[in-house]
C-alpha positions in Angstrom: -45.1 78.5 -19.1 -42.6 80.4 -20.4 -40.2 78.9 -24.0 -37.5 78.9 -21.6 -39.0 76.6 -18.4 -40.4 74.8 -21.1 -37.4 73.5 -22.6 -35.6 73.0 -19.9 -38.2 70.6 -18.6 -37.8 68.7 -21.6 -34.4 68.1 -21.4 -34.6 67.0 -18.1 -37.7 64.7 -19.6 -35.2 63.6 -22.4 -32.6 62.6 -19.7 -34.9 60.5 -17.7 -35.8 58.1 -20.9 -32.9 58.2 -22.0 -30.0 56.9 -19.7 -30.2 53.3 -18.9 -30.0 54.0 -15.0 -32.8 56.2 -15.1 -34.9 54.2 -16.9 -34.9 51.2 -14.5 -36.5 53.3 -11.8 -38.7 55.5 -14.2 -41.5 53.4 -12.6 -40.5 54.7 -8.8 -40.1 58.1 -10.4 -43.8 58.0 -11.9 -45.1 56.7 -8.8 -43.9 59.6 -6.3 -44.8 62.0 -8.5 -48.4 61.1 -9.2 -48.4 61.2 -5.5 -46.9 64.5 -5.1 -49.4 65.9 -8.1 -52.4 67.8 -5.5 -49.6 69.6 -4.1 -48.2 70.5 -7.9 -51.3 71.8 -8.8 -52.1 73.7 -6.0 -48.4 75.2 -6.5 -49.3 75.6 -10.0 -52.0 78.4 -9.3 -50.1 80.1 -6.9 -47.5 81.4 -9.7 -44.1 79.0 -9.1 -45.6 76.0 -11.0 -42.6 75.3 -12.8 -40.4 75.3 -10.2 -42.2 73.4 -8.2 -43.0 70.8 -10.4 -39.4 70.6 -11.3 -38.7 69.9 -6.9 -41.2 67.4 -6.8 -39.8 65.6 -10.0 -36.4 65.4 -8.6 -37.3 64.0 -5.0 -39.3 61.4 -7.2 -36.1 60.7 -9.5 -34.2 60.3 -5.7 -36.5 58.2 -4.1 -36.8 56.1 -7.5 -32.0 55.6 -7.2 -32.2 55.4 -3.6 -34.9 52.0 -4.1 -32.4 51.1 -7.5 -29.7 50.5 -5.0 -31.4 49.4 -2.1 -33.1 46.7 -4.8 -29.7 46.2 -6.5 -27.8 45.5 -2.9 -30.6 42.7 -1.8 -30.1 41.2 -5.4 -26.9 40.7 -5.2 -26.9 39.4 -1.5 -29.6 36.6 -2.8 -27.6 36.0 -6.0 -24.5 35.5 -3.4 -26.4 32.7 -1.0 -28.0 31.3 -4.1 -24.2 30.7 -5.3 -22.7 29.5 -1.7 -26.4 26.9 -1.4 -25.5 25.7 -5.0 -21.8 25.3 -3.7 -23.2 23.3 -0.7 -25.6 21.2 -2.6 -22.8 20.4 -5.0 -20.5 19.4 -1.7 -23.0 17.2 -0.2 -23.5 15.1 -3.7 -20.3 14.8 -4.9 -18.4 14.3 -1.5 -17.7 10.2 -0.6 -19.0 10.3 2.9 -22.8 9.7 3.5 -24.2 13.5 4.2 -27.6 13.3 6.8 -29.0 16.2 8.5 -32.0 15.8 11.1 -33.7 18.8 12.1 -34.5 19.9 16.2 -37.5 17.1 16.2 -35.4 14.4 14.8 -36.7 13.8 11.6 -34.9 13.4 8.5 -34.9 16.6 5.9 -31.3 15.7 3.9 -29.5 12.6 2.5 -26.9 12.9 0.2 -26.4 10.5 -2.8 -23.9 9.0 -1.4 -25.8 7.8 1.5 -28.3 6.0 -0.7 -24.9 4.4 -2.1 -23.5 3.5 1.4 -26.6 2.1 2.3 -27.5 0.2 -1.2 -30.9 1.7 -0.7 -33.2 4.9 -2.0 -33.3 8.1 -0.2 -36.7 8.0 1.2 -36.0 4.6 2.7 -34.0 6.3 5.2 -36.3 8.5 6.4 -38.6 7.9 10.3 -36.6 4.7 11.4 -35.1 3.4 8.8 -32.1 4.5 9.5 -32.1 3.5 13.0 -33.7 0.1 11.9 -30.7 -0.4 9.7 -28.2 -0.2 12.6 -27.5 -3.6 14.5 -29.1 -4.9 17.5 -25.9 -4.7 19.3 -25.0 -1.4 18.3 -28.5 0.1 18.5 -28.1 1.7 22.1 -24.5 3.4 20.6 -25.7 4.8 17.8 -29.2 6.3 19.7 -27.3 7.4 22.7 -24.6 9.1 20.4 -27.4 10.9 18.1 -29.7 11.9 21.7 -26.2 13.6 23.1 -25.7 15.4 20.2 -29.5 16.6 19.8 -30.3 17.5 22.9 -27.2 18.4 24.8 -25.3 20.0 21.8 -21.8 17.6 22.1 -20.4 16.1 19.0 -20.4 12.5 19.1 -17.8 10.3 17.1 -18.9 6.1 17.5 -18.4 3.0 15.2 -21.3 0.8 14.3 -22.3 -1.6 12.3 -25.0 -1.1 9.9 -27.2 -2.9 7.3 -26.4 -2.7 3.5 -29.0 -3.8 1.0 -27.8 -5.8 -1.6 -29.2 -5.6 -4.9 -26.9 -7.9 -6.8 -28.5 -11.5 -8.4 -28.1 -14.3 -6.3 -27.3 -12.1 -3.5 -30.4 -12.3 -1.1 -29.6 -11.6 2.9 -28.5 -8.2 3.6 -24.6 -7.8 4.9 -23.7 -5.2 7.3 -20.8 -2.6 7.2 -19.0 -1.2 9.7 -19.9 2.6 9.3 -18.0 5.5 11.5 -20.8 8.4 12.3 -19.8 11.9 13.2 -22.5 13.2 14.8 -22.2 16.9 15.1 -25.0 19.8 16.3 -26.7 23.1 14.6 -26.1 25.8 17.1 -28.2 29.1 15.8 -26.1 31.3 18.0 -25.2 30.9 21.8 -29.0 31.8 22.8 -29.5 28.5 21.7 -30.3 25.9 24.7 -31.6 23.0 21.8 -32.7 21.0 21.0 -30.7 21.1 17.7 -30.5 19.9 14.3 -28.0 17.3 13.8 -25.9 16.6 10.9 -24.5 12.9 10.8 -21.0 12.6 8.6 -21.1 8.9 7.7 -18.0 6.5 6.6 -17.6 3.1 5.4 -14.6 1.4 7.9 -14.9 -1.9 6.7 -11.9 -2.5 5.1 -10.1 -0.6 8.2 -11.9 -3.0 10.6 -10.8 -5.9 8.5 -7.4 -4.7 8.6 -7.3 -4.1 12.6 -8.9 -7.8 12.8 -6.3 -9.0 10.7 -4.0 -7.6 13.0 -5.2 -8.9 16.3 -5.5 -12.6 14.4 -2.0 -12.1 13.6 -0.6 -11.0 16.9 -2.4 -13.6 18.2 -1.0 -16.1 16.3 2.7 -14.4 17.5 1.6 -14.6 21.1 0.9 -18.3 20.5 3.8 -19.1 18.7 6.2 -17.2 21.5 3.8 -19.2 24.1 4.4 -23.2 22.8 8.4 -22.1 22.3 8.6 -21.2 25.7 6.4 -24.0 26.8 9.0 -25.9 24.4 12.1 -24.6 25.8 10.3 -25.2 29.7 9.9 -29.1 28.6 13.3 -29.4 26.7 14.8 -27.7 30.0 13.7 -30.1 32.2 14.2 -32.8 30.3 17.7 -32.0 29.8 19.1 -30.8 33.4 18.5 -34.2 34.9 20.6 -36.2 32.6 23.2 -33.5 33.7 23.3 -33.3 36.6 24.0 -36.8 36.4 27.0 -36.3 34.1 28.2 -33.1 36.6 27.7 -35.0 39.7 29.6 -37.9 38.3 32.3 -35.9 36.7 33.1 -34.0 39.9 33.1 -37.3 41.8 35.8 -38.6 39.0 37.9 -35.6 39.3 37.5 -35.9 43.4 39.0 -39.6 42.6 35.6 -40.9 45.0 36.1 -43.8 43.0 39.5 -44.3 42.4 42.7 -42.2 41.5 42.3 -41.6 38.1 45.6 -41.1 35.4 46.7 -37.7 34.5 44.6 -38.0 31.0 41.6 -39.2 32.8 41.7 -36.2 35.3 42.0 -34.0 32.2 38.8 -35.3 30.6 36.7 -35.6 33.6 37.6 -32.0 34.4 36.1 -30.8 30.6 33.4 -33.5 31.4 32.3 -31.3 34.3 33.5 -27.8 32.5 31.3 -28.5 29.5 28.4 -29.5 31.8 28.6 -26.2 33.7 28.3 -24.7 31.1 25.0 -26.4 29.3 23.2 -26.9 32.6 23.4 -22.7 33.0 22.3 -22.5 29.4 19.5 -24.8 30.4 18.9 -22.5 33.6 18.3 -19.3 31.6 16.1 -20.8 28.6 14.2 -21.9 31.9 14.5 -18.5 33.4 13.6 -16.8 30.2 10.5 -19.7 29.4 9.0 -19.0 33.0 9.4 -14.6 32.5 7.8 -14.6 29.1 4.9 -17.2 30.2 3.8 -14.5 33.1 5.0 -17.8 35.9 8.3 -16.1 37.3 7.7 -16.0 40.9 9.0 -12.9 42.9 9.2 -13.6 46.6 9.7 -10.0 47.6 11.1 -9.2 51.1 13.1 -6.3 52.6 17.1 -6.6 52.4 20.1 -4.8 52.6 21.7 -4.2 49.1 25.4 -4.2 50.7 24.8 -8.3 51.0 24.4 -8.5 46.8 28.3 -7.7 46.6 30.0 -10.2 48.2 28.1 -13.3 46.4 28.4 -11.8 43.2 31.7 -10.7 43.0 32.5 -14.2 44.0 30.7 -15.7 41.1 32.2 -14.0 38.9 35.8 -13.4 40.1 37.3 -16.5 38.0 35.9 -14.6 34.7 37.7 -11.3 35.7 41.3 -13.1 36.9 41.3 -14.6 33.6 40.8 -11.9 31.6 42.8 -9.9 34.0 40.0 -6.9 35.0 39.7 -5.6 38.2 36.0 -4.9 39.6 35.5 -1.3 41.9 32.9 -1.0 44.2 31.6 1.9 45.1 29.3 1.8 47.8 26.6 5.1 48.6 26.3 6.2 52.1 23.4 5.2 53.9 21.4 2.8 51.6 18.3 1.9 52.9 16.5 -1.3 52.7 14.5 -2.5 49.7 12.2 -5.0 49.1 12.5 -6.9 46.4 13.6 -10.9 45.6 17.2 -10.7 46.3 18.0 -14.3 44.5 16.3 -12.2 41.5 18.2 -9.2 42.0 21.8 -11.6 42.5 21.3 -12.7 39.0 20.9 -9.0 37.6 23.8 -8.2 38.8 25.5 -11.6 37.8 24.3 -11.5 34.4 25.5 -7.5 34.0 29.0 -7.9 35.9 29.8 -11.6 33.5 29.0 -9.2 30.5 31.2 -6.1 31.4 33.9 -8.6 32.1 33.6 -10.6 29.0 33.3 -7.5 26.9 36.0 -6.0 28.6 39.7 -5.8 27.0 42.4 -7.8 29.2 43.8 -5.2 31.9 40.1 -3.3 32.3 38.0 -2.0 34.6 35.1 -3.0 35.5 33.0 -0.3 38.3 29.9 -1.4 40.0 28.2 2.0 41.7 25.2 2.0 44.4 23.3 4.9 45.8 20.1 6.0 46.5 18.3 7.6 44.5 14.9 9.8 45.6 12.5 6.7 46.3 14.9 4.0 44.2 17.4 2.5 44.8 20.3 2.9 41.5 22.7 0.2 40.4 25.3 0.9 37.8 27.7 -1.2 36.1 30.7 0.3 34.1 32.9 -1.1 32.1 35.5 0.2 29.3 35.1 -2.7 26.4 34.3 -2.4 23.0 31.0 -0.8 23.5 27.8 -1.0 21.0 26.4 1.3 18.5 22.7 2.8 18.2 21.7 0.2 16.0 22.6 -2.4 18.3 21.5 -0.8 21.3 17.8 -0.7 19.9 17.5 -4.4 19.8 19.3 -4.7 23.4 17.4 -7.0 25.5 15.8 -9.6 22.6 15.5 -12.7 23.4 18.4 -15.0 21.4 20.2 -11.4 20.3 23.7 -11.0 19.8 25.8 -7.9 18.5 28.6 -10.4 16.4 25.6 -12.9 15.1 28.3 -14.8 13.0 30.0 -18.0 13.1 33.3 -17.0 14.1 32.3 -14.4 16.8 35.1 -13.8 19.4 32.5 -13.4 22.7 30.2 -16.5 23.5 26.9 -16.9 24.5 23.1 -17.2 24.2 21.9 -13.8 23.7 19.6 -14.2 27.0 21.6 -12.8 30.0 20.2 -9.0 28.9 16.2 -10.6 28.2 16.2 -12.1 31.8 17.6 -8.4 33.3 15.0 -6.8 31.5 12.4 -9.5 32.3 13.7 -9.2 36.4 13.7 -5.4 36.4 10.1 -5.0 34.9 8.9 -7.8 37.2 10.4 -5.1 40.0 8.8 -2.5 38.2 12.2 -0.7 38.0 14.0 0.5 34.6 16.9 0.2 33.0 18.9 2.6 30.7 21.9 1.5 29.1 24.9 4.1 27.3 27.3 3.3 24.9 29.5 3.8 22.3 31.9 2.0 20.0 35.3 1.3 21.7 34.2 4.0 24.7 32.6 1.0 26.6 28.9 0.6 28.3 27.1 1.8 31.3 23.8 -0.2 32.6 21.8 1.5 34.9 19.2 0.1 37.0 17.0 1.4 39.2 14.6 -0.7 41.4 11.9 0.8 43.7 13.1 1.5 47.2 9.1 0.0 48.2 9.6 -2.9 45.6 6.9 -3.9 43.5 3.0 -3.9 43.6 3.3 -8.1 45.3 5.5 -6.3 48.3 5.0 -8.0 52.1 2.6 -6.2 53.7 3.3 -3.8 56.9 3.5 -5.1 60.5 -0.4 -4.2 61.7 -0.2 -1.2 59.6 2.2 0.4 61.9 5.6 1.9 60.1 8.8 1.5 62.1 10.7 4.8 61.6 13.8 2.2 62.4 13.5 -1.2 61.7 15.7 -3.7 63.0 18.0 -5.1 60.5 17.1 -8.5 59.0 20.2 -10.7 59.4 18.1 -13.8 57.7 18.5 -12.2 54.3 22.7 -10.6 55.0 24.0 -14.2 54.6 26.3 -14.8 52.6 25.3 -16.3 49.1 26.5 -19.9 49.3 27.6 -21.4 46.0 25.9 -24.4 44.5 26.4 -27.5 46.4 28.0 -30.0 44.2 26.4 -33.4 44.2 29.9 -35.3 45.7 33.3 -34.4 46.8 
């Protein structure tokens, strides 16, 4: 070998035990070249021994980087999913919910330390059927039905069971259960996968939320009974109190009508606020009765078809001594062609009452009060207009409470009981109509009602199931609306 091939060998000797890259694969390097060492030799003889021992060390020294980084890559890969399974790990302990997970066969393979703490039991306790021995008898077919769907047909299953937590405390000896929530939710290993699957079970304590929902439903059950004995209250008071006056009516009217004598100027005045002032209670009475009998569920509707042209002329009669007083003049304005509805009319008569005797008590002296009709698609729509004082949007959220009033105070200008707008509502649901009502302060208030053209689900039925394409006009129902008979003239 000649000075010069010998150095240069050397130096590139030097360089492979020196740098600290080469050195980590001097092994590899080593290897592949003892390998490669009968062909060396052979070259050797053969005169290009140098040259060819220098080729064979440098495929050994680029097999030996090429394994470096293939050895460095699947380091750093394991070093990567050793960090994210330490991140996991760390998750599953620290997190508040109870972490399970089942694998494909069902069994147990991971409880978190919080389940231990949900459960007041150790891991291992949970493992076989412990876990399903822990969940109530009534609940048992939930829970096992939710973890099967979820196992073998790969849906995520959400239920609310109750489960039992060991106590551990002194002088705390039967087990209590909690009310746990359970997300059960599969493994899928790709969409190839047909299950069954492992199944990892997210559990919560809901205890103090069930408590609270209980809580609740004891309190609005306690409303409901409450709002139940007033109206039964009101209902008994009502009764009680319309008999005596009908008496005092009956014999007021009968005073005034001098039946039993010709009475003096005075005595005719006082007999006339005897009966004026009996009116008045005895339709109080009517509408806490009205209002007792909607709110109990016992209101009545004796649907049947009539003509909505025969509400005007009773109404407007009821009601035409309010508008002369206050001077406002009722419109009608009648649609073409209203069909028949079916509906109570006597209930529908005191919609409209109640609405009109509120636009004209509301309205300014000199008003107008409109009440429009029409069709509308299947419904039949009934508006009342009027250009009073109007309400705001605070007011107008509490419209239809029972007892409400927009001027609550003791020297309100507009009387009343608050109930004329509860026994609408009341009527109109009972119809299974709707009613929207527009206002605004000094503008005045539209009321919109729309009833069902077919009336509500307790309609009459059809004639042998045969539909008249024209049916005769019922002229039973187009009477006119009679007032109240007075008990003597």
């Amino acid at each position: 070998m000649s000075s010069s091939a010998a150095e240069r060998l050397k130096s590139l000797e030097t360089l492979a035990t020196a740098s600290p890259g080469w050195r980590s694969v001097r092994g590899v390097a080593l290897a592949v070249g003892t390998a490669m060492l009968p062909a060396t030799i052979a070259a050797w003889a053969s005169g290009s021994a140098l040259m060819v021992s220098v080729s064979a060390l440098a495929a050994a020294v680029s097999a030996g980087a090429y394994a470096y980084a293939t050895l460095a890559s699947v380091r750093s890969q394991q070093m990567q999913t050793e960090r994210q399974a330490e991140a996991f790990e760390h998750l599953v302990e620290h997190v508040r919910d109870a972490v399970l997970q089942f694998n494909p066969a069902g069994e147990l393979i991971l409880a978190s330390r919080s389940s231990g703490v949900l459960f007041g039991c150790q891991k291992y306790e949970l493992a076989g059927a412990g876990l399903a021995e822990r969940t109530h008898v009534l609940d048992r077919p939930l829970y096992m039905t939710a973890f099967a769907d979820a196992r073998h047909q790969g849906d995520e299953r959400l239920v609310e069971v109750r489960m039992r937590r060991d106590r551990d405390q002194p002088g705390q000896v039967a087990p209590e259960f909690v009310w746990v929530e359970i997300n059960f939710s599969p493994v899928r290993h790709g969409p190839a996968d047909m299950g069954p699957f492992g199944v990892i079970a997210l559990m919560r304590d809901i205890s103090a939320r069930k408590q609270s929902e209980t809580r609740i439903i004891e309190a609005q059950k306690a409303a409901e009974d409450a709002s139940l004995a007033k109206s039964q209250f009101l209902a008994v008071i009502g009764h009680e109190l319309r008999t005596p006056l009908n008496a005092i009516v009956g014999f007021s009217d009968m005073m005034s009508s001098s039946i039993g004598g010709t009475l003096t100027p005075t005595h005719a005045e006082y007999a006339g606020l005897i009966s004026q002032s009996g009116h008045h209670l005895l339709d109080v009475v009517n509408m806490l009765l009205d209002m007792s009998r909607i709110e109990a569920g016992k209101f009545e509707l004796h649907a049947a078809r009539f003509e909505p042209e025969s509400l005007v002329g009773p109404c407007i009669r009821i009601v035409s001594k309010a508008a002369q007083e206050k001077n406002v003049e009722i419109a009608v304005e009648l649609g073409k062609n209203l069909p028949e509805i079916i509906g109570d009319e006597r209930a529908c008569r005191q919609i409209m009452i109640n609405l009109l005797s509120n636009a004209i008590k509301f309205s300014e002296p000199g008003g107008r009060v409109t009440w429009g009709m029409k069709r509308q698609g299947q419904s039949l729509s009934l508006t009342i207009s009027d250009q009073g004082i109007g309400m705001n949007a605070e007011v107008l959220a509490r419209l239809g409470e029972p007892f409400f009033q927009a001027q609550s105070s003791a020297d309100r200008r507009y009387e009343g009981t608050g109930l004329g707008l509860s026994i609408v509502k009341g009527l109109v649901e009972l119809h299974d109509g709707t009613i929207r009502v527009n206002s605004e302060p000094g503008r005045g208030t539209n009321v919109t009602i729309v009833l069902p053209i077919n009336g509500p689900e307790t309609r009459i039925g059809d004639d042998d199931g045969i539909t008249k394409l024209h049916p005769e006009k019922n002229t039973a129902h187009s009477e006119q609306w009679s007032e109240p008979k007075r008990m003597a003239k």
